[in-house]
Structures are given as structure tokens and as C-alpha cells.
C-alpha positions as CSV (number, residue, x, y, z in Angstrom):
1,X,-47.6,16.8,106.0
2,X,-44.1,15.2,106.8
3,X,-41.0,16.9,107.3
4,X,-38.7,16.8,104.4
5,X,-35.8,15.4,105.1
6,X,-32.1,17.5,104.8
7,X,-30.1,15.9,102.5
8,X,-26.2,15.6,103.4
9,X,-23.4,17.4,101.7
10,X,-21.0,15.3,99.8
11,X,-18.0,14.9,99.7
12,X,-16.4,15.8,96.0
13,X,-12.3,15.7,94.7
14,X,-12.1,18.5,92.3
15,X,-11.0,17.2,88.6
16,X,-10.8,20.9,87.7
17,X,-10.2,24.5,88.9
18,X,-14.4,25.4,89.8
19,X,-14.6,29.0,89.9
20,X,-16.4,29.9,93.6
21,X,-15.4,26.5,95.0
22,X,-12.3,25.2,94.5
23,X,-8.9,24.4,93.3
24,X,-7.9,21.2,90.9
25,X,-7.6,18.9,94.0
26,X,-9.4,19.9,96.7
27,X,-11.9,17.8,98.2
28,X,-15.4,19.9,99.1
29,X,-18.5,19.4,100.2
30,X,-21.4,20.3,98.2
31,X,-25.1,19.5,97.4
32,X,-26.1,16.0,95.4
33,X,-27.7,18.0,92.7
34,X,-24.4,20.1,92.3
35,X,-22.9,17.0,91.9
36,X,-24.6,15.2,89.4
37,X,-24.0,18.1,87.3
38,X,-20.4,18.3,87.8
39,X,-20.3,14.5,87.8
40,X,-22.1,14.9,84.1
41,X,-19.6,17.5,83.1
42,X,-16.6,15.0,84.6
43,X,-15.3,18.0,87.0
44,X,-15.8,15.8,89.7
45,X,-15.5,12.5,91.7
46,X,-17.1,11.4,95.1
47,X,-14.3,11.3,97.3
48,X,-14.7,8.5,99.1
49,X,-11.3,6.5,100.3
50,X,-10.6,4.3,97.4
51,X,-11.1,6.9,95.1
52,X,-8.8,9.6,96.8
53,X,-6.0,6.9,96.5
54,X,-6.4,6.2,92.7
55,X,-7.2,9.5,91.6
56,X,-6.1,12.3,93.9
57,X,-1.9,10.9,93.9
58,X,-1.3,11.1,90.0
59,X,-3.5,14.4,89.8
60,X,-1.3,15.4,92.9
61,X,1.9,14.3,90.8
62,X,1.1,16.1,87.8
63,X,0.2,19.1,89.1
64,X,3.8,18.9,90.9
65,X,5.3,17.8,87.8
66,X,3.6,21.0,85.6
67,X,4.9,23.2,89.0
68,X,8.3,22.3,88.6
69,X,8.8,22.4,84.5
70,X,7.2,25.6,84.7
71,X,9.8,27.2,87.5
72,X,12.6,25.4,85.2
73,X,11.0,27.4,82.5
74,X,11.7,30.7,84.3
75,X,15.3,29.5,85.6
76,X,15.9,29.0,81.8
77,X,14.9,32.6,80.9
78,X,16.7,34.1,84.0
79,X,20.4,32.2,83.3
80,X,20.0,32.9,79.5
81,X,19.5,36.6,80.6
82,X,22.6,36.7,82.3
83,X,26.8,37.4,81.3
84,X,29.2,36.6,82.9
85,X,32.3,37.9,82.4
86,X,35.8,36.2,84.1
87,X,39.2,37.7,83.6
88,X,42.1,34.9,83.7
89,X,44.9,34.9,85.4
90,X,48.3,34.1,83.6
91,X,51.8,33.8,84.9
92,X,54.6,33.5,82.4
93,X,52.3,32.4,79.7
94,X,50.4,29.6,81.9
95,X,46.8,30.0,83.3
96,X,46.7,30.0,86.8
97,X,43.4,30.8,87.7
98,X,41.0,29.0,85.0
99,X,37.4,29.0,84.9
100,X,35.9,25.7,86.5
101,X,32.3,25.0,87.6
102,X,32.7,25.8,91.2
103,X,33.3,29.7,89.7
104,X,30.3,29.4,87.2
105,X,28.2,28.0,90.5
106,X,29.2,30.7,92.5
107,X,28.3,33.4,90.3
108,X,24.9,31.8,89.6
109,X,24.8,32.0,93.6
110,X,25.2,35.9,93.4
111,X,22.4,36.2,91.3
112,X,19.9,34.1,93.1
113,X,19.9,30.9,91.1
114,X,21.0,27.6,93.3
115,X,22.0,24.2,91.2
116,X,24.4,21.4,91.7
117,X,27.4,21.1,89.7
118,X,26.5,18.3,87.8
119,X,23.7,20.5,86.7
120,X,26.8,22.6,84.8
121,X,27.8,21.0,81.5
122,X,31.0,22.5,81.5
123,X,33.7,19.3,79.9
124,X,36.6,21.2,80.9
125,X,38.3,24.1,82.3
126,X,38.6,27.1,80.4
127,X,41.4,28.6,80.1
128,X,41.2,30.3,76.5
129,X,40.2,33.5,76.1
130,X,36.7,34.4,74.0
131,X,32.8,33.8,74.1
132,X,31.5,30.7,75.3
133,X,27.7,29.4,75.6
134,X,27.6,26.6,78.7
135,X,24.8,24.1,78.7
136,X,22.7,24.0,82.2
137,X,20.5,21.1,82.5
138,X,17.3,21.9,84.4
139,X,16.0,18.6,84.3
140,X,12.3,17.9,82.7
141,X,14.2,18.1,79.5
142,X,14.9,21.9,79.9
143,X,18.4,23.4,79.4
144,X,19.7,26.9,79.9
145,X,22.4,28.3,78.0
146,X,24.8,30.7,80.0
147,X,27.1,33.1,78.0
148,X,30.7,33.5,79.3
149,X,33.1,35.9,78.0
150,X,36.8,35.2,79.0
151,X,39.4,37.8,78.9
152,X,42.9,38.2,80.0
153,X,44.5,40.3,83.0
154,X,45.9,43.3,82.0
């Protein structure tokens, strides 16, 4: 009787998480049974070069993309969570010391959260006293609202 031959392993790109093998983009090797399956099911891909290039960059992209909205989504939470309270400065009636976006950035800093300014929607400086709700934009269509509360030196 003649030897049977070993089959290879293939090489597969991952469509979707596969408990016990692998992540949604990983490329694995596994048996050409498993595969069929998996191909059947549309879990899988052969990952030959071609295929890699057309398939593996926009499911690398929107993983990035669900990553990122996702971390904007707990920003959101965390700003919206926090007050910040600033005490103006007058001088004979006049506000020296208003509240600008360079202050809002800086106590954001404090608390662990780094933007840019032009993330801060602020139009202009405040130098009223009372409650005010600035818009943050986190990009992906996500904004934050901070709450200020202004007061006066005593």
C-alpha cells in the first residue's frame, strides 16, 4: 500500500474573531478541511498576496477606525464627568485674568486627558461669572461637553 501523502497547512486571513485560533486579522495556518468549512461559513480567506492587499488594509482600517471612536467614547464620559471650577480675577471692575482655552487645556492635562486647542470650542474668553457647558470635539462625530463654573475673587 502507498504512503499517504501529508497534506500542507494553509495559509488563512481571519474574517472574524475564531475562538482557539485567532484574532479578526491574523493570518494562520490551518488544515484544508478546516478551511473549507470556514471558507463555507465566510470566516475566512486564503491569504495568498493579492488577497492580503485587498482584504486585510480596509479590515485593518476599520478595526482602527472602531478602536479609536470607541477610546473617543470613553474620553466623552471622562470630560463630561469632570467640573471645573475657575475663580476670575478683577481689578477695579475689569477682568484680568479670564478663562481662555490654554487654562481649560491645562486643567484637562491635570486630569490625564491630552487634546489640541482647536479640539476646545470655546468662541471667546470668559470673563462672566456663572455655569457654562463647553463643546469638545473628539473627532468621529463625538463631542464632550465640559461644565465650568466661573466665580469671582473674594
Amino acid at each position: 500500500m502507498p504512503k499517504r501523502k501529508k497534506r500542507k497547512k494553509l495559509p488563512v486571513l481571519l474574517l472574524e474573531d475564531i475562538p482557539n485560533l485567532g484574532q479578526r486579522g491574523e493570518v494562520v495556518e490551518i488544515k484544508p478541511g478546516y478551511y473549507r468549512y470556514l471558507l463555507s461559513l465566510g470566516k475566512v480567506t486564503l491569504a495568498t498576496k493579492e488577497r492580503l492587499e485587498t482584504e486585510l488594509k480596509p479590515l485593518l482600517l476599520t478595526t482602527k477606525i472602531q478602536e479609536r471612536e470607541k477610546l473617543a467614547e470613553e474620553l466623552k464620559r471622562k470630560i463630561e464627568d469632570l467640573v471645573f471650577r475657575f475663580t476670575l480675577k478683577k481689578l477695579k471692575e475689569k477682568v484680568v485674568s479670564p478663562l481662555t482655552r490654554e487654562k481649560i487645556l491645562k486643567f484637562l492635562k491635570e486630569n490625564g486627558i491630552n487634546l489640541s486647542k482647536g479640539q476646545i470650542e470655546l468662541q471667546s474668553k470668559i470673563t462672566q461669572e456663572g455655569k457654562f457647558e463647553i463643546p469638545i470635539n473628539l473627532g468621529y462625530g463625538i463631542k464632550a461637553n465640559l461644565k465650568i463654573e466661573v466665580f469671582y475673587e473674594k
